[in-house]
C-alpha positions, 0 to 999 in steps of 0.5 A: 683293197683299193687298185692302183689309179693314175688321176689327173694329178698325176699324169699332170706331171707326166704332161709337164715333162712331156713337154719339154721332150723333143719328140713331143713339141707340139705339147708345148704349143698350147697353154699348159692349163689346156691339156690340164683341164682335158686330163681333169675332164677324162679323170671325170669321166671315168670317175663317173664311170666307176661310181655306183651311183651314177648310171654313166657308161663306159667312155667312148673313144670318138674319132678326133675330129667329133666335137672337136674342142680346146679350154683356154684359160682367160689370161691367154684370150683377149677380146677386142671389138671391131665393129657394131656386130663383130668383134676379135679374139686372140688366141695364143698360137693363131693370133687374131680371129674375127668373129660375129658378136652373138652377144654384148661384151661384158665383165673378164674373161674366166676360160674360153673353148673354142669348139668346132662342129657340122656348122663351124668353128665357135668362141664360147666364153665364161665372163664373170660380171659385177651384180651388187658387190659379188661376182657371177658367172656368166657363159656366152657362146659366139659363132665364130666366121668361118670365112677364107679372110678370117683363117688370113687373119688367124695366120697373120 
């Protein structure tokens, strides 16, 4: 006999209703597809965590601030070049963010997570491009500037 689960499906639309609940408004301030695709992540987790064929651990509960990480989906992100080697993004709640160009731009945006770890804050972008008549994914990482002048900019 099989236990009862609550799977990602379901607490989806637990968080759909949390949403609009006055005590819990600052869910509502992010794209709804965030706090589906981390609800997709830990549902995976422990997915891998249960199945007697993979050697995965328990999951650890790490503090908030350790690798610290927020998906976006790619019609909420917009990029826009700046300069030579430098280039903005748009991020929905913060506004525009200045960030150093680790690599060419190219193709649409799919999703972007924007993570934060010992050495800053960094844009990671999956693009799909054009190769012949298909269309492949591709995932670039930048590191964002982490200056005083760009946290101005996120504010304005």
């Amino acid at each position: 006999m099989k236990a009862d689960t609550l799977r990602a499906v379901e607490q989806c639309r637990y968080l759909t209703a949390a949403r609009s609940e006055a005590d819990l408004a600052w869910l509502a301030e992010l794209p709804a597809q965030a706090g589906q695709q981390i609800l997709q992540r830990l549902d995976r987790v422990y997915e891998n965590f249960f199945n007697p064929q993979l050697t995965a651990r328990f999951p650890a509960f790490e503090k908030r601030s350790h690798g610290l990480s927020v998906p976006l989906p790619g019609q909420a992100v917009e990029v826009r070049r700046t300069g030579r080697h430098w280039a903005q993004v748009r991020l929905p709640k913060l506004g525009w963010v200045s960030f150093r160009l680790s690599r060419t731009l190219g193709g649409a945006i799919r999703n972007a997570t924007i993570t934060r770890n010992g050495t800053g804050w960094h844009v990671i972008e999956a693009r799909a491009r054009r190769t012949g008549g298909s269309v492949t994914n591709s995932t670039r990482r930048r590191p964002s500037a982490s200056s005083p002048a760009t946290r101005a900019e996120a504010d304005a």
